[in-house]
C-alpha positions in Angstrom: 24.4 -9.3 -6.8 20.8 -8.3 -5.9 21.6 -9.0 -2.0 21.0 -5.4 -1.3 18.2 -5.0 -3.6 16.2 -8.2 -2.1 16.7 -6.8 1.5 15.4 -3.4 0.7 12.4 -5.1 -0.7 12.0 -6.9 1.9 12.0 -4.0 4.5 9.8 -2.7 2.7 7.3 -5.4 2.3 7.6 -5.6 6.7 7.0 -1.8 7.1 3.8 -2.3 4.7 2.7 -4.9 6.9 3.4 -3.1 10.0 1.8 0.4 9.0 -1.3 -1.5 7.9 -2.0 -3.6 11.0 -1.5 -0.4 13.3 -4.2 1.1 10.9 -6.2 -1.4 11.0 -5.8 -1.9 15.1 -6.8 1.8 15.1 -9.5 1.4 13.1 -11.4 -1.6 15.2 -10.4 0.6 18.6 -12.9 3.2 17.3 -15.2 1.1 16.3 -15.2 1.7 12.7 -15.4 -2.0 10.8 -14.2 -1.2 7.3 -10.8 -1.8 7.3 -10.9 -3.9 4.0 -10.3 -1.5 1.5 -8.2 1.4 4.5 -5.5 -1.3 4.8 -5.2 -2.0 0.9 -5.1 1.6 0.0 -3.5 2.9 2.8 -0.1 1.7 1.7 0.0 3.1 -2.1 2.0 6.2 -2.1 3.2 5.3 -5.4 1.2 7.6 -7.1 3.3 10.4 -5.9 6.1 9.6 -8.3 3.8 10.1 -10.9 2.4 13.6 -9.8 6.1 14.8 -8.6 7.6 13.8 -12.3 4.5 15.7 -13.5 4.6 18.3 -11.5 8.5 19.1 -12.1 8.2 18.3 -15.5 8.1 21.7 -18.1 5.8 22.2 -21.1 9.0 22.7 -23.1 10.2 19.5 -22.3 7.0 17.9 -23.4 6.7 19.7 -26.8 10.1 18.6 -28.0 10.3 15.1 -26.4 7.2 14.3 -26.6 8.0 10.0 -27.3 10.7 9.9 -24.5 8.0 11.5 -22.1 5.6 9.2 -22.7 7.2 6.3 -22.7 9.1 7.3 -19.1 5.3 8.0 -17.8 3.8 5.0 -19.3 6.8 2.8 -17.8 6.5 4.9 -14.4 2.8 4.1 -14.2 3.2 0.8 -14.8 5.8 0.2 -12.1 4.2 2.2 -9.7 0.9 0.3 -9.8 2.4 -2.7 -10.0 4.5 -1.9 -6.2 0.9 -0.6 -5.2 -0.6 -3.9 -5.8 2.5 -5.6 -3.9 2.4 -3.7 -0.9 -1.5 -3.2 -0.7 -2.1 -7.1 -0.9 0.9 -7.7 1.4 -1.0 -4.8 3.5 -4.6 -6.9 3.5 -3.4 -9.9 4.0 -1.5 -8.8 6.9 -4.5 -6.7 8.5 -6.8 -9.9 7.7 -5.0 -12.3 9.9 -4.8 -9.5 12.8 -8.3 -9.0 12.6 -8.6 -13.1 12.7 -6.4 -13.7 15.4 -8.1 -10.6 17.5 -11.7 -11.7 16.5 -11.2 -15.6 17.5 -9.5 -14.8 21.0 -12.7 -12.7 21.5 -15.0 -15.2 23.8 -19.0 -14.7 24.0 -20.7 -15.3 27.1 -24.4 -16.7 26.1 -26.6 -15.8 28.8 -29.5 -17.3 30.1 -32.3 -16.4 31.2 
């Protein structure tokens, strides 16, 4: 029943990963080594459905359905930071092992002298 629903999450969940290692690649190539918190907020865009339902939203509306407006906001803020925290720690944890595996295949010759 949810079949369709799973896979888009899923998708979704992959393309988070995928944007957030490519930052994160990008980020070491120039030589810039905070990535922690780029690849975690990197991925939230799910603020925007809160500023394009405010945006498109009209002062009438507010005034006269004022409970129904803030219950719709209160329930879009919650789901929207609850899919930011999803795909920002799926984001992290992605860019963390990257940066593992590219950090442990890095060897160090020790030179003498």
């Amino acid at each position: 029943m949810f079949g369709l629903l799973s896979l888009v999450l899923l998708l979704l969940l992959v393309l988070c990963a995928e944007r957030a290692i490519v930052l994160t690649y990008a980020l070491l190539m120039s030589e810039n080594y905070h990535w922690w918190w780029s690849s975690f907020i990197s991925i939230n865009v799910y603020a925007y459905a809160m500023i394009f339902y405010l945006r498109t939203i009209g002062v009438k509306q507010v005034q006269f359905h004022i409970v129904s407006t803030l219950t719709y906001v209160s329930y879009v803020c919650i789901i929207s930071v609850g899919f930011g925290l999803m795909t920002g720690y799926v984001g992290f944890t992605a860019s963390y092992i990257v940066a593992q595996k590219l950090y442990s295949s890095i060897r160090v010759d020790q030179c003498t002298t």
